[in-house]
KOLKE-334528 format. One line per 5 residues: number of its first residue (from 1); their letters; for each residue x, y, z of N, C-alpha, C, CB. Coordinates in Angstrom, 3 decimals. Each point is the difference from the previous one (the first is absolute). Glycine has a CB too. Layout:
! KOLKE-334528
NUM = A = X Y Z X Y Z X Y Z X Y Z ~ ... .
//
This chain:
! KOLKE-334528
1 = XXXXX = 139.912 118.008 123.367 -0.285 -0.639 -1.261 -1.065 -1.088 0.115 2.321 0.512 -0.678 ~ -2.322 -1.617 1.790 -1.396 -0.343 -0.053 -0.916 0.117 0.040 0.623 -0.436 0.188 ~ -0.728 1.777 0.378 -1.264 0.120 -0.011 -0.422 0.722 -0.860 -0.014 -0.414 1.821 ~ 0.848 0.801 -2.689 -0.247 0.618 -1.600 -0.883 -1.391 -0.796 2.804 1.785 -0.200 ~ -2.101 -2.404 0.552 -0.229 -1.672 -0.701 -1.340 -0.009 0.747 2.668 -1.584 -0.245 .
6 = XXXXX = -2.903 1.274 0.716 -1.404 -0.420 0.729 -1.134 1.088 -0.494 1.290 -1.030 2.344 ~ -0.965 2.340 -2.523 -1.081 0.599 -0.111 -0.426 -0.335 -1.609 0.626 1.842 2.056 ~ 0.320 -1.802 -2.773 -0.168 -0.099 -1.586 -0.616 -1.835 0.067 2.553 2.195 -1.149 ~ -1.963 -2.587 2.417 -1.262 -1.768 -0.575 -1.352 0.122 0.556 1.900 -2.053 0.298 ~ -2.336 3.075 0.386 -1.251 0.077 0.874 -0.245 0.885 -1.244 0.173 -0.288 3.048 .
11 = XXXXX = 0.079 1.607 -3.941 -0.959 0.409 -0.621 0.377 -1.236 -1.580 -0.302 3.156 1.482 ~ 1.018 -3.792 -1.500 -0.238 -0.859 -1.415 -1.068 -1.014 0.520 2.605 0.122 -1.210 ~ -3.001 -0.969 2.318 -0.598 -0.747 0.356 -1.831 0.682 0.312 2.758 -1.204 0.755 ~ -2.346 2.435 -0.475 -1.464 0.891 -0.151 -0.611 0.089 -1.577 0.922 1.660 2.102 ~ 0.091 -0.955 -2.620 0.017 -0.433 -1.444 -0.886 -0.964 -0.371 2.092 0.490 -0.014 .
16 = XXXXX = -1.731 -1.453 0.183 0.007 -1.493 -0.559 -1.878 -0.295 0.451 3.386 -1.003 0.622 ~ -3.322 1.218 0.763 -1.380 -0.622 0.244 -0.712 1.255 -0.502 0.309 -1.782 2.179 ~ -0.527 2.574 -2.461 -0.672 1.063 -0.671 -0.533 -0.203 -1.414 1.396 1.262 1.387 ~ -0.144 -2.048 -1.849 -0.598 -0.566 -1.591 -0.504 -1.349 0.163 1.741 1.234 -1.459 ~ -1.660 -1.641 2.172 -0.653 -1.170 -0.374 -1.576 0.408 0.915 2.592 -1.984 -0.393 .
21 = XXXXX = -2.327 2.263 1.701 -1.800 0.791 -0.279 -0.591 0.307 -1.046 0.321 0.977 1.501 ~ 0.429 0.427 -1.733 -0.788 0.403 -1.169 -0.557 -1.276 -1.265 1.577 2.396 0.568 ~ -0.513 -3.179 -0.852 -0.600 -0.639 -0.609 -1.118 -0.954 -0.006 1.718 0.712 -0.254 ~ -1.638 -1.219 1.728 -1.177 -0.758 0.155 -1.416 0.829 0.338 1.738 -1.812 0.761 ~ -1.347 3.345 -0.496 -1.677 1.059 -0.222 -0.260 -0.384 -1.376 0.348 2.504 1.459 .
26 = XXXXX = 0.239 -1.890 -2.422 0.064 -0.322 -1.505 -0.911 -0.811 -0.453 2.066 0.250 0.044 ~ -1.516 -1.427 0.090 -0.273 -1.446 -0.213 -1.697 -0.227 -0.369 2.176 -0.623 1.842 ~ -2.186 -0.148 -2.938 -1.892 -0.548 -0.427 -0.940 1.177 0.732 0.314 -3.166 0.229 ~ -0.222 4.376 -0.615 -1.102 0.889 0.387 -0.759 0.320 -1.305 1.293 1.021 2.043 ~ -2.055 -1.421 -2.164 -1.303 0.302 -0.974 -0.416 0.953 -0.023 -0.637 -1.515 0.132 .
31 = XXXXX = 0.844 2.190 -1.619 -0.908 1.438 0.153 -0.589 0.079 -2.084 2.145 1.849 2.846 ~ -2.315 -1.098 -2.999 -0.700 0.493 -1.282 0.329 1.043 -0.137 -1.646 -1.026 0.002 ~ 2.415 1.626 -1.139 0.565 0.962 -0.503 -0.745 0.437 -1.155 1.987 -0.724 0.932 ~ -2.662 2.011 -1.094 -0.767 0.298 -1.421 0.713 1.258 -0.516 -2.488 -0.949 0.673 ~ 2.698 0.974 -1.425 0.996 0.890 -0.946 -0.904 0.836 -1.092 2.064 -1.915 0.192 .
36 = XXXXX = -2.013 3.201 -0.381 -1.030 0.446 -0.655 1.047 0.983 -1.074 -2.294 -0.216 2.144 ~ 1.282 0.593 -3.130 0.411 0.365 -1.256 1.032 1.488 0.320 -2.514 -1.254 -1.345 ~ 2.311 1.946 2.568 0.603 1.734 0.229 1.447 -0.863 0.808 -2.818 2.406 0.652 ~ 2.722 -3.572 -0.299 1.242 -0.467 0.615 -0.258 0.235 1.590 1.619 0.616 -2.201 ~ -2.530 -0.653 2.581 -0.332 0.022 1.421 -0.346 -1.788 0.332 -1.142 2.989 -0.054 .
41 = XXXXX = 1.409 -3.154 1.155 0.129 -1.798 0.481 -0.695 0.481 1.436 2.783 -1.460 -1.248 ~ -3.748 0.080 1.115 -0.625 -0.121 1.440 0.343 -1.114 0.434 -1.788 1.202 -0.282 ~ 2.077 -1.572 1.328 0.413 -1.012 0.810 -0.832 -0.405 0.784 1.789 0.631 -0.159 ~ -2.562 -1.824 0.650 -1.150 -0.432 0.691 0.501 -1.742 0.577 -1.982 1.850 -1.790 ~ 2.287 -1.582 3.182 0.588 -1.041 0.643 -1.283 -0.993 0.131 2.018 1.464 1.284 .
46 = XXXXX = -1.254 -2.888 -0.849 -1.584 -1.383 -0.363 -1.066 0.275 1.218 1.666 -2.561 -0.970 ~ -1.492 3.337 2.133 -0.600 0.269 0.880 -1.520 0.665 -0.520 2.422 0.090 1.294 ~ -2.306 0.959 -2.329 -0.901 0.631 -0.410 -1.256 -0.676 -0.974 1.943 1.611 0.451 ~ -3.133 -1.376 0.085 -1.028 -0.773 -1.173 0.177 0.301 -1.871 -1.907 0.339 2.318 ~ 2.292 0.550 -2.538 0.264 0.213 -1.060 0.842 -0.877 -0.860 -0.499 1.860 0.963 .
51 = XXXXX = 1.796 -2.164 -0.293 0.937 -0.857 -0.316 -0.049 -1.557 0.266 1.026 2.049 0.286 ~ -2.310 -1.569 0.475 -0.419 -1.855 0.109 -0.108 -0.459 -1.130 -1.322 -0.064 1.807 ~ 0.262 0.706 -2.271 -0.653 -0.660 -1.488 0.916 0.296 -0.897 -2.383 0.303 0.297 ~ 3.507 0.259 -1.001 0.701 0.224 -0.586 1.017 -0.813 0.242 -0.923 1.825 -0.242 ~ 1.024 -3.020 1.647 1.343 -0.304 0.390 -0.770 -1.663 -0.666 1.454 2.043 2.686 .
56 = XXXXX = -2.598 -2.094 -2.402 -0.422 -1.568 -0.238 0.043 -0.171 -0.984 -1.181 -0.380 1.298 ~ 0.431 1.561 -2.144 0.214 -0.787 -1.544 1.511 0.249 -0.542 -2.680 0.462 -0.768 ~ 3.730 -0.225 1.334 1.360 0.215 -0.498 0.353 -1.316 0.162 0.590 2.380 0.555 ~ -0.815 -2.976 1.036 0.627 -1.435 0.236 -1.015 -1.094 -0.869 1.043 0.693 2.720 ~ -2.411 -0.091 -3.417 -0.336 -1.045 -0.487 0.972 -0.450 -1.545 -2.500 0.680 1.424 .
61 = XXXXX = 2.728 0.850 -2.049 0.820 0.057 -1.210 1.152 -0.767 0.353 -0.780 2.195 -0.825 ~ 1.631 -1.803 1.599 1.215 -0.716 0.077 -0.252 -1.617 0.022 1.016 2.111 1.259 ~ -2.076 -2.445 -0.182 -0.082 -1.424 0.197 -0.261 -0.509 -1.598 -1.029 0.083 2.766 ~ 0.042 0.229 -3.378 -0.171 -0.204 -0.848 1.226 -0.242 -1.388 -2.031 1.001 1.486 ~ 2.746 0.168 -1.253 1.222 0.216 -0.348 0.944 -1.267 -0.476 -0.444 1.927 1.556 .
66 = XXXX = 0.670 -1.953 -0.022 1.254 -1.361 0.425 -0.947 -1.101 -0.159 1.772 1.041 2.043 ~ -2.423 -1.210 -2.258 -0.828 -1.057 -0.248 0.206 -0.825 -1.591 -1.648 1.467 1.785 ~ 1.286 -0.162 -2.706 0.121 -0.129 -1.075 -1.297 -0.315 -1.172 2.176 -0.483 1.315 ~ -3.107 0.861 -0.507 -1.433 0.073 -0.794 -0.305 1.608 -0.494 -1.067 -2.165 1.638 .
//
């Protein structure tokens, strides 16, 4: 029986650090999502030049945004 016990805390504790990885991959990744009229979505991570310029003037809107001008 303990070691029934032990195996079920080694895979709940695997578990455990698995989500919280995952969550910190997750985490503030910048990308640009364009959504088009047939329902097809392109996805373009901040790495890419494309999404550069699409990512600056987004943070300029927002700044602007929270700003309140």
């Amino acid at each position: 029986m303990p070691r029934r016990k032990a195996v079920t805390g080694l895979a709940l504790a695997a578990s455990l650090a698995g989500a919280v990885l995952f969550r910190r991959r997750s985490r503030r990744r910048e990308r640009v999502e364009l959504y088009f009229d047939d329902g097809t979505t392109l996805s373009l991570d901040s790495g890419s030049p494309e999404a550069s310029t699409v990512l600056s003037l987004a943070r300029r809107v927002l700044a602007a945004a929270a700003s309140g001008s």
